[in-house]
PDB file with SEQRES, HELIX, SHEET and CRYST1 records, atoms N, CA, C and O in Angstrom:
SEQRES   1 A   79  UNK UNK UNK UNK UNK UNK UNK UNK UNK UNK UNK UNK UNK          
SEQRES   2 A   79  UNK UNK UNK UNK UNK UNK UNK UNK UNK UNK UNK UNK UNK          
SEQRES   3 A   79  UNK UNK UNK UNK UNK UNK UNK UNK UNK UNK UNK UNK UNK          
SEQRES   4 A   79  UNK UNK UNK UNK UNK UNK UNK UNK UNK UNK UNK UNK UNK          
SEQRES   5 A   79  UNK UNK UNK UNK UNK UNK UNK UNK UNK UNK UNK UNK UNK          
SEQRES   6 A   79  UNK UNK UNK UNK UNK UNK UNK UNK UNK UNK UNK UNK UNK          
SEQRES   7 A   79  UNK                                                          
HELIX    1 AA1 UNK A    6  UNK A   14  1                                   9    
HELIX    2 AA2 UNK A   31  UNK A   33  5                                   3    
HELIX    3 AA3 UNK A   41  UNK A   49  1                                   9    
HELIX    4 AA4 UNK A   74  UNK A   76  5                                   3    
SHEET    1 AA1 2 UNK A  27  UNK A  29  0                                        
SHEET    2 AA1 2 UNK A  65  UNK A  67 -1                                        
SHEET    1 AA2 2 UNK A  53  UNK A  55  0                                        
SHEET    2 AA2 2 UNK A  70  UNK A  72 -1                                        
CRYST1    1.000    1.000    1.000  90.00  90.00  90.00 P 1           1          
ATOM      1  N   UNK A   1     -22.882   5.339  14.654  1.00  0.00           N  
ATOM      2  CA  UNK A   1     -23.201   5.232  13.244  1.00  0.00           C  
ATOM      3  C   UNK A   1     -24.621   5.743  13.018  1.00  0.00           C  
ATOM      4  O   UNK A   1     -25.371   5.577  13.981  1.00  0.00           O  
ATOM      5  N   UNK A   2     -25.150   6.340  11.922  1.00  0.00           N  
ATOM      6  CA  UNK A   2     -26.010   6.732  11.453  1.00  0.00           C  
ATOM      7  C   UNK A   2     -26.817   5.946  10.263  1.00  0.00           C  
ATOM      8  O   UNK A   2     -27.933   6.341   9.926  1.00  0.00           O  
ATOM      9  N   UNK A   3     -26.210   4.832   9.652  1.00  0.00           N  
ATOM     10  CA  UNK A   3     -27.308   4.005   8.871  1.00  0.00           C  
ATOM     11  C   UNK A   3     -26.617   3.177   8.719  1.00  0.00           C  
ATOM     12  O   UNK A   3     -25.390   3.251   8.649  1.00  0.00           O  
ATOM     13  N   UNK A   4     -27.790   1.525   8.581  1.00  0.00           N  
ATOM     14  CA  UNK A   4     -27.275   0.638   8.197  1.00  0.00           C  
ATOM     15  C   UNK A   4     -26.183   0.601   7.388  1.00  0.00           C  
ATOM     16  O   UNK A   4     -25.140   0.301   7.970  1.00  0.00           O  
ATOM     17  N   UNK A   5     -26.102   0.831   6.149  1.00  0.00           N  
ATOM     18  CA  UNK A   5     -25.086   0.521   5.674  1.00  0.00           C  
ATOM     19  C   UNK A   5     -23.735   0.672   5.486  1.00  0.00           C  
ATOM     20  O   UNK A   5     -22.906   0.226   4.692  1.00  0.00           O  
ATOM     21  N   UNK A   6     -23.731   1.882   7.009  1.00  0.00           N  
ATOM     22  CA  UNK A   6     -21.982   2.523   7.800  1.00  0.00           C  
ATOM     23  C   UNK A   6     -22.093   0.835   8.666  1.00  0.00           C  
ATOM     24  O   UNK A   6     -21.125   0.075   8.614  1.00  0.00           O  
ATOM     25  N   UNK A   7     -23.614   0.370   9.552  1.00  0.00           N  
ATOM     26  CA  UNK A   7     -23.119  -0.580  10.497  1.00  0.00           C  
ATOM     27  C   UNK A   7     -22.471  -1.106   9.439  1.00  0.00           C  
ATOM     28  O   UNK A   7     -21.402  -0.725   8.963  1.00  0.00           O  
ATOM     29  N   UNK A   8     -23.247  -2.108   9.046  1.00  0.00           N  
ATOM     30  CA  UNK A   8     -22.878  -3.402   7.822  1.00  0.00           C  
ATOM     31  C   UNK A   8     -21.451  -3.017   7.844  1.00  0.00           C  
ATOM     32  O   UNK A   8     -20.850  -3.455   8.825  1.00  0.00           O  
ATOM     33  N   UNK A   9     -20.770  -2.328   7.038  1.00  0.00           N  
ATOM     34  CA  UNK A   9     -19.751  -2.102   6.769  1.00  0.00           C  
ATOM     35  C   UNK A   9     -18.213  -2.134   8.242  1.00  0.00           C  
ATOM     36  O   UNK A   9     -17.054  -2.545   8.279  1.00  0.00           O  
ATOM     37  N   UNK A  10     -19.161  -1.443   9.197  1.00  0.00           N  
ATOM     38  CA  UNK A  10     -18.112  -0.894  10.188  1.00  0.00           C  
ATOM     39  C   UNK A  10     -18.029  -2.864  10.959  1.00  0.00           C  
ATOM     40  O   UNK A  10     -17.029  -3.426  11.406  1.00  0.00           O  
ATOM     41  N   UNK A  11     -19.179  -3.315  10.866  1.00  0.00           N  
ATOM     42  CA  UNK A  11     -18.955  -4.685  11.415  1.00  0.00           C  
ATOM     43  C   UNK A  11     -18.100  -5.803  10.827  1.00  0.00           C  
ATOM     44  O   UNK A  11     -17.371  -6.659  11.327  1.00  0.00           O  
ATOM     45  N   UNK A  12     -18.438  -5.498   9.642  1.00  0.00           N  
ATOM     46  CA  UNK A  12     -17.557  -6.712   8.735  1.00  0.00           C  
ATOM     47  C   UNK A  12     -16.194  -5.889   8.994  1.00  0.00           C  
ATOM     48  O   UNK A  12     -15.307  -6.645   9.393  1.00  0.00           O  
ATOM     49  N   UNK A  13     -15.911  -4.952   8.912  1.00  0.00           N  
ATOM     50  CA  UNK A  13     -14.444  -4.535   9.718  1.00  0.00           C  
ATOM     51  C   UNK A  13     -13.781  -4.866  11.537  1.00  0.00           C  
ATOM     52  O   UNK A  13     -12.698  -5.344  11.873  1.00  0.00           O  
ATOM     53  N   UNK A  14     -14.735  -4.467  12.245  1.00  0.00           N  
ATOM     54  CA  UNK A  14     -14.556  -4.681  13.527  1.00  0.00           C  
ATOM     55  C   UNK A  14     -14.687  -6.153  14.354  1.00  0.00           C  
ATOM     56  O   UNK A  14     -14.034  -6.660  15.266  1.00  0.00           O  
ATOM     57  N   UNK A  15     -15.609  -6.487  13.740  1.00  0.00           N  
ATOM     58  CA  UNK A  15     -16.370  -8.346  14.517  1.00  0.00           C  
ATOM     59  C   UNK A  15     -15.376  -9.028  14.103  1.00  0.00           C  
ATOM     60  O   UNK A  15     -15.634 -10.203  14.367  1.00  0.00           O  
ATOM     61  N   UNK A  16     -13.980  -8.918  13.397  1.00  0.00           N  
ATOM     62  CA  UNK A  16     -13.187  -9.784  13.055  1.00  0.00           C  
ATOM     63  C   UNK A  16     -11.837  -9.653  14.170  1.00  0.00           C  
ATOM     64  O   UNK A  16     -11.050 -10.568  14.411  1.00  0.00           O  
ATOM     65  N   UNK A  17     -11.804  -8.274  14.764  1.00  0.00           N  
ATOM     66  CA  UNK A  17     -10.920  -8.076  15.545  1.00  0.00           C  
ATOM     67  C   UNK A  17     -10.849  -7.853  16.719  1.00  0.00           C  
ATOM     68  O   UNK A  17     -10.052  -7.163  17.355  1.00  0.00           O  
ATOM     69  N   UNK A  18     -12.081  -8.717  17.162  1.00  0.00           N  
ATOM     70  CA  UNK A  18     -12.375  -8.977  18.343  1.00  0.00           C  
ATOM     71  C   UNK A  18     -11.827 -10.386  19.600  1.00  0.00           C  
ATOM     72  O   UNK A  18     -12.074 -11.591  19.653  1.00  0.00           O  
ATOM     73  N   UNK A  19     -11.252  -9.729  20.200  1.00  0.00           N  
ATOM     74  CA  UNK A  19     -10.541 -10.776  21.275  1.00  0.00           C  
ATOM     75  C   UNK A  19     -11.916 -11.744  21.993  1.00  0.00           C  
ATOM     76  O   UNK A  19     -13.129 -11.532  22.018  1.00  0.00           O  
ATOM     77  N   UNK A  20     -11.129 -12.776  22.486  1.00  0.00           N  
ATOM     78  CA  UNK A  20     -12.146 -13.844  22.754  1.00  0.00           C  
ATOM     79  C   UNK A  20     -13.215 -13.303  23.777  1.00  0.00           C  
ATOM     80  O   UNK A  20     -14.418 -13.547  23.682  1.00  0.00           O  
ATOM     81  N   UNK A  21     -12.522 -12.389  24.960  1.00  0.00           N  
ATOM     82  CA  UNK A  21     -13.185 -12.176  25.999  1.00  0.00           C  
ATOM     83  C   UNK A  21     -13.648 -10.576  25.913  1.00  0.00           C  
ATOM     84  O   UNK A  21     -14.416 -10.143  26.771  1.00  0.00           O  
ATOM     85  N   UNK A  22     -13.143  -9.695  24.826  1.00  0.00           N  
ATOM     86  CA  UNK A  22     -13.813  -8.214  24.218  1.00  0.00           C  
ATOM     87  C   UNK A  22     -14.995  -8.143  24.120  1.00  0.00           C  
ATOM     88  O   UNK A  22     -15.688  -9.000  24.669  1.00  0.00           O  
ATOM     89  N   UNK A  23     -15.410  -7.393  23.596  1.00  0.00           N  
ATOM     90  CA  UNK A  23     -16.771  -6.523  23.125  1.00  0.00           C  
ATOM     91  C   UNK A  23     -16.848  -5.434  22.233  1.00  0.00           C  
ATOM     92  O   UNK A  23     -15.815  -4.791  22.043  1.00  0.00           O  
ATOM     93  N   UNK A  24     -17.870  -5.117  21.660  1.00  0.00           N  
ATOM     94  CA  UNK A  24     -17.752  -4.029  20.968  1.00  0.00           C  
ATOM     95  C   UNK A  24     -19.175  -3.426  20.943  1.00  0.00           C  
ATOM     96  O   UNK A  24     -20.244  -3.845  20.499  1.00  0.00           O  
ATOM     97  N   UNK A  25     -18.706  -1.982  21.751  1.00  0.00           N  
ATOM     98  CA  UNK A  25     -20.332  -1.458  21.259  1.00  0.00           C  
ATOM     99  C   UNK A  25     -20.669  -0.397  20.267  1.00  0.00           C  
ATOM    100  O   UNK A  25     -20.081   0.497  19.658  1.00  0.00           O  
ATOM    101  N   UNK A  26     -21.879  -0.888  20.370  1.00  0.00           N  
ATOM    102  CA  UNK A  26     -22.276   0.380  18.677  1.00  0.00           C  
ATOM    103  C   UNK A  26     -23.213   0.806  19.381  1.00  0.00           C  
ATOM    104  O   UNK A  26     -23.986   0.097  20.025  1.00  0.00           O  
ATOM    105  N   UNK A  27     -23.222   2.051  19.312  1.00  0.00           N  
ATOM    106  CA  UNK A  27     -24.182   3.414  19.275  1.00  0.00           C  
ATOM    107  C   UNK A  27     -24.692   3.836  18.006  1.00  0.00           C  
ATOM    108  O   UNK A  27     -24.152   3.928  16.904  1.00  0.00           O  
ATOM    109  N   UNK A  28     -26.297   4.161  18.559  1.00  0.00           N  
ATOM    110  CA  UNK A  28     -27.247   4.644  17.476  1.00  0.00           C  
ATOM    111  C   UNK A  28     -28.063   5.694  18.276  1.00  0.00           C  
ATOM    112  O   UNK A  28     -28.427   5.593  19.448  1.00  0.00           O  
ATOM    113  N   UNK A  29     -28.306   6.849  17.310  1.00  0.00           N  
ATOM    114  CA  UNK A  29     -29.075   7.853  17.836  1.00  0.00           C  
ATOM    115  C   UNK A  29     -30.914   7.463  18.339  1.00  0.00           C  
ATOM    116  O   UNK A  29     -31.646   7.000  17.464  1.00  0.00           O  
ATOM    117  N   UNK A  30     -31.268   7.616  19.230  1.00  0.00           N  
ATOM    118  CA  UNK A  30     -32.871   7.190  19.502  1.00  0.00           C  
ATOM    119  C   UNK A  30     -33.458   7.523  18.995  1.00  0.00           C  
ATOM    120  O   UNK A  30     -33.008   8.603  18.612  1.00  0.00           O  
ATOM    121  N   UNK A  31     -34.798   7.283  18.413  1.00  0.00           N  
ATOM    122  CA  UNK A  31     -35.913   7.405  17.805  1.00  0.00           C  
ATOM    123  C   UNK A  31     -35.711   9.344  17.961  1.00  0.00           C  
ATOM    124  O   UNK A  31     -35.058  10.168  17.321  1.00  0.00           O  
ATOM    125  N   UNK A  32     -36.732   9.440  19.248  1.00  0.00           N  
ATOM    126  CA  UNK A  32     -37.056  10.817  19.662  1.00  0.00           C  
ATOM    127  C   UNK A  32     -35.609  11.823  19.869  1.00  0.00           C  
ATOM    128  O   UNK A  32     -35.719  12.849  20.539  1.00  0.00           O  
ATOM    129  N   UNK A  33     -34.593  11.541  19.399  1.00  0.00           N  
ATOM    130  CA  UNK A  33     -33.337  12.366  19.212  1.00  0.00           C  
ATOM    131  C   UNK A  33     -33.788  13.434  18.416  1.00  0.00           C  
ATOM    132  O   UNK A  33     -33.882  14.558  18.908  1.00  0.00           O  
ATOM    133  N   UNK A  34     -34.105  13.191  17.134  1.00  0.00           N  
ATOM    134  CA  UNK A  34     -34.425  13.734  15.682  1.00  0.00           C  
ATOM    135  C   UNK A  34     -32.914  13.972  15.894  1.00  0.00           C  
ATOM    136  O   UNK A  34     -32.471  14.780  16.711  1.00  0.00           O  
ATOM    137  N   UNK A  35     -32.098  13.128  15.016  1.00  0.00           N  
ATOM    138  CA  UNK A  35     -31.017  13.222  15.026  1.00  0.00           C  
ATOM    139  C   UNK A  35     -31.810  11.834  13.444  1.00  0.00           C  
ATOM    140  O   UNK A  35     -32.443  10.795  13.626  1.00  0.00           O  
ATOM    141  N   UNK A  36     -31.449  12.379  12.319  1.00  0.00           N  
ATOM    142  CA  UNK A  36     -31.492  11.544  11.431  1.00  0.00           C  
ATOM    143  C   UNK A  36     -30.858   9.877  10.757  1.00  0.00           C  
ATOM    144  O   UNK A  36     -29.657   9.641  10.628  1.00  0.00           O  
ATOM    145  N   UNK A  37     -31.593   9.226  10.522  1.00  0.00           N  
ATOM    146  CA  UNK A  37     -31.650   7.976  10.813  1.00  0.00           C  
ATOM    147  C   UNK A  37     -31.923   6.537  10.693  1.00  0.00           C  
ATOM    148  O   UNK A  37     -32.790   6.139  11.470  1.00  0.00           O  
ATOM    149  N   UNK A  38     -31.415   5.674   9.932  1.00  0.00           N  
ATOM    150  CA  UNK A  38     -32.616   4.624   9.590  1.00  0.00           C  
ATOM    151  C   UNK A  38     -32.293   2.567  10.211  1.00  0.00           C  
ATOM    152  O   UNK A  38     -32.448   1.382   9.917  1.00  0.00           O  
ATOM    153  N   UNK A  39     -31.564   3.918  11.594  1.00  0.00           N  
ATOM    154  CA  UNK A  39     -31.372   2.351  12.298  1.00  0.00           C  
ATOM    155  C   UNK A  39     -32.137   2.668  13.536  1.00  0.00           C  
ATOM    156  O   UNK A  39     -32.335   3.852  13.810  1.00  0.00           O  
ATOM    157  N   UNK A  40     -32.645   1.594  14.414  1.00  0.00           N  
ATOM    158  CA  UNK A  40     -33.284   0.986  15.567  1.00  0.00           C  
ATOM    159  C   UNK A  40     -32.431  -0.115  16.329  1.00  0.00           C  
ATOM    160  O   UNK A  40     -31.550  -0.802  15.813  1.00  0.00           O  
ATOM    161  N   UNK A  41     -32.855  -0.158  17.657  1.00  0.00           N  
ATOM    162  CA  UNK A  41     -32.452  -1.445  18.267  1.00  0.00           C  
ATOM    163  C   UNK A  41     -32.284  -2.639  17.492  1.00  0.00           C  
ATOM    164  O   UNK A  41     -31.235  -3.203  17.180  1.00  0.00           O  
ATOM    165  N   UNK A  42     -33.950  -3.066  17.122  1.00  0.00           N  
ATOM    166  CA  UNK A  42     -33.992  -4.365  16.181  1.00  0.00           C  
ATOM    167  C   UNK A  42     -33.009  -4.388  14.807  1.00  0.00           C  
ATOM    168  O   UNK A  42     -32.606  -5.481  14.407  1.00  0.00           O  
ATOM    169  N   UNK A  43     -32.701  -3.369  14.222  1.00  0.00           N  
ATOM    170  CA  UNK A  43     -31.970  -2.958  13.013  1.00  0.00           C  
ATOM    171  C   UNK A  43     -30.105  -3.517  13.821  1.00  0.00           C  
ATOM    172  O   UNK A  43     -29.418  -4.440  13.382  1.00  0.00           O  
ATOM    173  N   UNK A  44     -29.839  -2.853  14.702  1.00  0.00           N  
ATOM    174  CA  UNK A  44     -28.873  -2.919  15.194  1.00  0.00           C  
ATOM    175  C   UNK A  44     -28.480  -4.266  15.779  1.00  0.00           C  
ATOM    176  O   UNK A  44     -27.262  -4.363  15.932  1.00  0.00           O  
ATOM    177  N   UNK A  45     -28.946  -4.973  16.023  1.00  0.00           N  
ATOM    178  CA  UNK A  45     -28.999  -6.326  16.651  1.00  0.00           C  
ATOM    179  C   UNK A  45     -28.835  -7.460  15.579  1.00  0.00           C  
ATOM    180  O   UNK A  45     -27.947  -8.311  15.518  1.00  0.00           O  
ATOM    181  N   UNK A  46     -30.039  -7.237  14.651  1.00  0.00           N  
ATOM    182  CA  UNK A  46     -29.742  -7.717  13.405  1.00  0.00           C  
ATOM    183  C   UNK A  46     -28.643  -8.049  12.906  1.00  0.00           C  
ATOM    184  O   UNK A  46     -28.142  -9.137  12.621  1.00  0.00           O  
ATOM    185  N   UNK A  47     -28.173  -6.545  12.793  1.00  0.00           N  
ATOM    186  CA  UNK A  47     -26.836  -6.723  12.285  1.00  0.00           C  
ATOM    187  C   UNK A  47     -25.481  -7.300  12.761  1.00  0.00           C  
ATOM    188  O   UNK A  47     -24.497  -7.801  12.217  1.00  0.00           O  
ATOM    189  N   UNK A  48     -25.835  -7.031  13.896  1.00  0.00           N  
ATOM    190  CA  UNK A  48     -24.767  -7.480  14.886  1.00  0.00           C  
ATOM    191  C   UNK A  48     -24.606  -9.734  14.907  1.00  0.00           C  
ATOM    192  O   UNK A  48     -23.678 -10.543  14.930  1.00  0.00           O  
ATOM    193  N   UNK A  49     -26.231  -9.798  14.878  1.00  0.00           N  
ATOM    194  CA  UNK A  49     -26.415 -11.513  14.988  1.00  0.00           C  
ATOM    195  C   UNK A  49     -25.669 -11.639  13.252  1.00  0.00           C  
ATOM    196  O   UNK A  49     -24.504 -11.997  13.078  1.00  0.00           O  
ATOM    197  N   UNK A  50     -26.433 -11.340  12.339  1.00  0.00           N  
ATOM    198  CA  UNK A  50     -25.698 -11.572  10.911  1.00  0.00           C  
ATOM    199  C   UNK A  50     -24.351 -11.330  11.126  1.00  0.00           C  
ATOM    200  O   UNK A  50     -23.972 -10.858  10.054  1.00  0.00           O  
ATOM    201  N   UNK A  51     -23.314 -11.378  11.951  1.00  0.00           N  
ATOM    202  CA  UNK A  51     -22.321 -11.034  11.587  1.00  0.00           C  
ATOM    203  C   UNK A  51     -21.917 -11.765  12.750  1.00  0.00           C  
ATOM    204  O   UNK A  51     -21.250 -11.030  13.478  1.00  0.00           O  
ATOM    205  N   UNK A  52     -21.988 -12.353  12.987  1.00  0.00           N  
ATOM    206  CA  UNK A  52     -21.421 -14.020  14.286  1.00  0.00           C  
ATOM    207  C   UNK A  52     -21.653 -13.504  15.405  1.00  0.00           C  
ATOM    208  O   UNK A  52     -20.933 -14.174  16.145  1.00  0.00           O  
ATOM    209  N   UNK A  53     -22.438 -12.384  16.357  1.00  0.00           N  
ATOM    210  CA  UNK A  53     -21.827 -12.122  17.112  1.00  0.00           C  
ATOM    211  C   UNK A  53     -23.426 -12.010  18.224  1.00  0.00           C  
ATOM    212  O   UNK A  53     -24.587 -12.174  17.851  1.00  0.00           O  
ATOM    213  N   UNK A  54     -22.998 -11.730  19.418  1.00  0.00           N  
ATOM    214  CA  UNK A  54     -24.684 -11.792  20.147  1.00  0.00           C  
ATOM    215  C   UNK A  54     -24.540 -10.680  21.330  1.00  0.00           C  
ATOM    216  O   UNK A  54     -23.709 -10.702  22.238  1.00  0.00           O  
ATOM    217  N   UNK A  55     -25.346  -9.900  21.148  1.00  0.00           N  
ATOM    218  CA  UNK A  55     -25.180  -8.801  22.254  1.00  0.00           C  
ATOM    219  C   UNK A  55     -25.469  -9.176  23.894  1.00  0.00           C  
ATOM    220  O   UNK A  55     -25.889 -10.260  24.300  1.00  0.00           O  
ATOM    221  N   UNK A  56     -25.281  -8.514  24.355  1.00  0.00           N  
ATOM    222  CA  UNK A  56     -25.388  -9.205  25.941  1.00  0.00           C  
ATOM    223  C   UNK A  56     -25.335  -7.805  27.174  1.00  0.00           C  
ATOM    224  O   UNK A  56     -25.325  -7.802  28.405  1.00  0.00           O  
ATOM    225  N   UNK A  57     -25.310  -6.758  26.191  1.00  0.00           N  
ATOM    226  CA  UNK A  57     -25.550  -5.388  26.937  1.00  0.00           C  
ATOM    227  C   UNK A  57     -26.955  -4.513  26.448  1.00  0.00           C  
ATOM    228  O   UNK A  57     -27.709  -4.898  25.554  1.00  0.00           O  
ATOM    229  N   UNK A  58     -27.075  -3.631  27.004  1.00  0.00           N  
ATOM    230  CA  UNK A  58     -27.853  -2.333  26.843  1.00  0.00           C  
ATOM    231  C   UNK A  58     -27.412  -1.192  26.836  1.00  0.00           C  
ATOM    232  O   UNK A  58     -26.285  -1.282  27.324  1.00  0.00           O  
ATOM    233  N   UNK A  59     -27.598  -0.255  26.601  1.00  0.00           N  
ATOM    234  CA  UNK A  59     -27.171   1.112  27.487  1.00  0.00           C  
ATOM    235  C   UNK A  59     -28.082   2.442  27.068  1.00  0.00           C  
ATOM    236  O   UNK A  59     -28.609   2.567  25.963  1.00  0.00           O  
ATOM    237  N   UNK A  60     -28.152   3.201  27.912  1.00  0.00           N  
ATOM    238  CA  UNK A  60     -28.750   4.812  27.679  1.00  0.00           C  
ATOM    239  C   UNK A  60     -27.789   5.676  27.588  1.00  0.00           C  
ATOM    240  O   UNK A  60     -27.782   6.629  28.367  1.00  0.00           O  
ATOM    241  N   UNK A  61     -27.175   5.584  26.997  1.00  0.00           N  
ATOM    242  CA  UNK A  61     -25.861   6.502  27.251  1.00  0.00           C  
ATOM    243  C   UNK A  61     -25.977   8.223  27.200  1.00  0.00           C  
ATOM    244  O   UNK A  61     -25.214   9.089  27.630  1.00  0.00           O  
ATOM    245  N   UNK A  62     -27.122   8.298  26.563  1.00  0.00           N  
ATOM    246  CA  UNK A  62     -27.518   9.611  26.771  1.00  0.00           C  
ATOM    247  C   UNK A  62     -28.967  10.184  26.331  1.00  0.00           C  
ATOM    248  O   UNK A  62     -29.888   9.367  26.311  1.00  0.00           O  
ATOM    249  N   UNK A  63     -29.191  11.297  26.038  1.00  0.00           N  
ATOM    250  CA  UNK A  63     -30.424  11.740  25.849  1.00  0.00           C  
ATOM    251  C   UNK A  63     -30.701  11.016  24.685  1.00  0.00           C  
ATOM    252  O   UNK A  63     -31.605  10.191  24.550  1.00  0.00           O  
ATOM    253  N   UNK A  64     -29.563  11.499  23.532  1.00  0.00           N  
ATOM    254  CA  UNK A  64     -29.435  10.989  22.446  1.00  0.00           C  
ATOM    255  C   UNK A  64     -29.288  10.005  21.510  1.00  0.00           C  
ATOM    256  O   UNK A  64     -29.683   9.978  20.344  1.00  0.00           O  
ATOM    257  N   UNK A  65     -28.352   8.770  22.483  1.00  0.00           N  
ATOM    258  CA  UNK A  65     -27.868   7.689  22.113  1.00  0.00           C  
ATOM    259  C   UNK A  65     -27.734   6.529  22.820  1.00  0.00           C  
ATOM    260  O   UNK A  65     -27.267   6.506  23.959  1.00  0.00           O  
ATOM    261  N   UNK A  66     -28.165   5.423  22.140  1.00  0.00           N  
ATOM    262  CA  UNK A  66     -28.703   4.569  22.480  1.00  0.00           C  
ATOM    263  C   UNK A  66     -27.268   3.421  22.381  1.00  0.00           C  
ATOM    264  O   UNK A  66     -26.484   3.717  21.479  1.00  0.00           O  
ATOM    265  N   UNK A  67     -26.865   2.086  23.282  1.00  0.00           N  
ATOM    266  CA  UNK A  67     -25.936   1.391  22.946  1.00  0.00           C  
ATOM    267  C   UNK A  67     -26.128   0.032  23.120  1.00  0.00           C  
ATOM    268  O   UNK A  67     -26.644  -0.394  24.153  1.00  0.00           O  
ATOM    269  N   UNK A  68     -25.598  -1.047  21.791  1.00  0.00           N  
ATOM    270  CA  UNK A  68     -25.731  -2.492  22.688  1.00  0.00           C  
ATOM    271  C   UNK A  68     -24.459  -3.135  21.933  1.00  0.00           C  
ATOM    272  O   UNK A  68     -24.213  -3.169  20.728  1.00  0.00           O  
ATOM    273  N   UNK A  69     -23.713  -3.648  23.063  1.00  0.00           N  
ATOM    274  CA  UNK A  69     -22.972  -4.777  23.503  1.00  0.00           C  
ATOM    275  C   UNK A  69     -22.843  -5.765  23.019  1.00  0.00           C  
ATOM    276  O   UNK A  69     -23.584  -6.642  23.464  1.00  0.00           O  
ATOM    277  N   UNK A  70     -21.724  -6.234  21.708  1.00  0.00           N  
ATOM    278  CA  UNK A  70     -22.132  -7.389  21.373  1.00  0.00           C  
ATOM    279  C   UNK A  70     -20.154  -8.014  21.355  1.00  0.00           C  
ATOM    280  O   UNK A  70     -19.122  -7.373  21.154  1.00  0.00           O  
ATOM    281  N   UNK A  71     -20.376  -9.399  21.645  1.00  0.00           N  
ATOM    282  CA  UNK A  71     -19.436 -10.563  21.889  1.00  0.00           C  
ATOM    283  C   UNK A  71     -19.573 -11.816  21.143  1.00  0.00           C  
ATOM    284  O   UNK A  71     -20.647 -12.188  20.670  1.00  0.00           O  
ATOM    285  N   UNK A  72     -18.221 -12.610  21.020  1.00  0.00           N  
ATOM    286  CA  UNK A  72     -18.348 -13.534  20.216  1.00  0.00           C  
ATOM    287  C   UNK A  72     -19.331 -14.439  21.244  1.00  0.00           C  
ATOM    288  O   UNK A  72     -19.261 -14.550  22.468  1.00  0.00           O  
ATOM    289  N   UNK A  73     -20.073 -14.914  20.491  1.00  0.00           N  
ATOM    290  CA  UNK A  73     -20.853 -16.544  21.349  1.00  0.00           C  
ATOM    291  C   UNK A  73     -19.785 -17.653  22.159  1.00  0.00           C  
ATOM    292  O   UNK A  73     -18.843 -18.323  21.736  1.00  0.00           O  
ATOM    293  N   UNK A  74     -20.299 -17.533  23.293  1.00  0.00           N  
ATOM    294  CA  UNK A  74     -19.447 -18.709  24.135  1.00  0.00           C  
ATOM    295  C   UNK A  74     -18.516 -19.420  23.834  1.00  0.00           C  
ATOM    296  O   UNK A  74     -17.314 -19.430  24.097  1.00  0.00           O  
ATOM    297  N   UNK A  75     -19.828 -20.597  22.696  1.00  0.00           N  
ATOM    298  CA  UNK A  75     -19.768 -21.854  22.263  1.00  0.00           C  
ATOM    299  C   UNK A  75     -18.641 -21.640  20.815  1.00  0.00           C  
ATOM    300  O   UNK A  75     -18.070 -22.542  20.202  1.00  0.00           O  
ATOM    301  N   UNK A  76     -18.580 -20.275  20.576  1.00  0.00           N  
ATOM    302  CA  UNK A  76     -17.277 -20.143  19.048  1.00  0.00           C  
ATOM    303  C   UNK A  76     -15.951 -19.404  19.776  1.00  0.00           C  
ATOM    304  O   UNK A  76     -15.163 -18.812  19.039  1.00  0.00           O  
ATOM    305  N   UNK A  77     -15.689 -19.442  21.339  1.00  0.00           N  
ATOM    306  CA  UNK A  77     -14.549 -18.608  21.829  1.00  0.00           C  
ATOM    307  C   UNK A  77     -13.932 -19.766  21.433  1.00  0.00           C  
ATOM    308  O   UNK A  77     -14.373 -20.915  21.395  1.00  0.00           O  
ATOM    309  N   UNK A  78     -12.201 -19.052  20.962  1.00  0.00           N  
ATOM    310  CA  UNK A  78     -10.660 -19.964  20.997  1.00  0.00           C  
ATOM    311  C   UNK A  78     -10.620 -19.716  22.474  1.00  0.00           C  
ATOM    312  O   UNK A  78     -10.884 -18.694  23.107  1.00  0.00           O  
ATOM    313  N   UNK A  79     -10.192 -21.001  22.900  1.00  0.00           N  
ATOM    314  CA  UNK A  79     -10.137 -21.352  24.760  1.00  0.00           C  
ATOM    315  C   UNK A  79      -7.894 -21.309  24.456  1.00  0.00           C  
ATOM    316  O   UNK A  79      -7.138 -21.493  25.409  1.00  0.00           O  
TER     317      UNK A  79                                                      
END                                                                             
């Protein structure tokens, strides 16, 4: 995704159809990409916590793009 308000959107779609023990990662282009932009890590995380959910990855996935890992919280899995 390329700006907040694709995440916002793509989360309130996806964080709902997430299995107990899934994940879902979102990719964002890095700062020094110049790949245009008005999300960050902290931006991305944000969004991810506002929306029930807590990351628990990283990634470099490339020159370009940056990734983090987010899962329902422990303590809200259906057992």
């Amino acid at each position: 995704v390329l700006s907040r308000k694709k995440l916002e959107q793509e989360f309130a779609r996806q964080a709902g159809r997430l299995k107990p023990t899934g994940g879902l990662w979102v990719c964002w282009p890095k700062k020094a990409s110049g790949v245009k932009t008005d999300l960050t890590e902290d931006i991305v995380r944000e969004v991810g916590l506002a929306a029930g959910l807590v990351d628990n990855k990283v990634c470099a996935v490339d020159e370009t793009w940056s990734g983090l890992r987010f899962v329902i919280r422990l303590a809200e899995r259906k057992k």
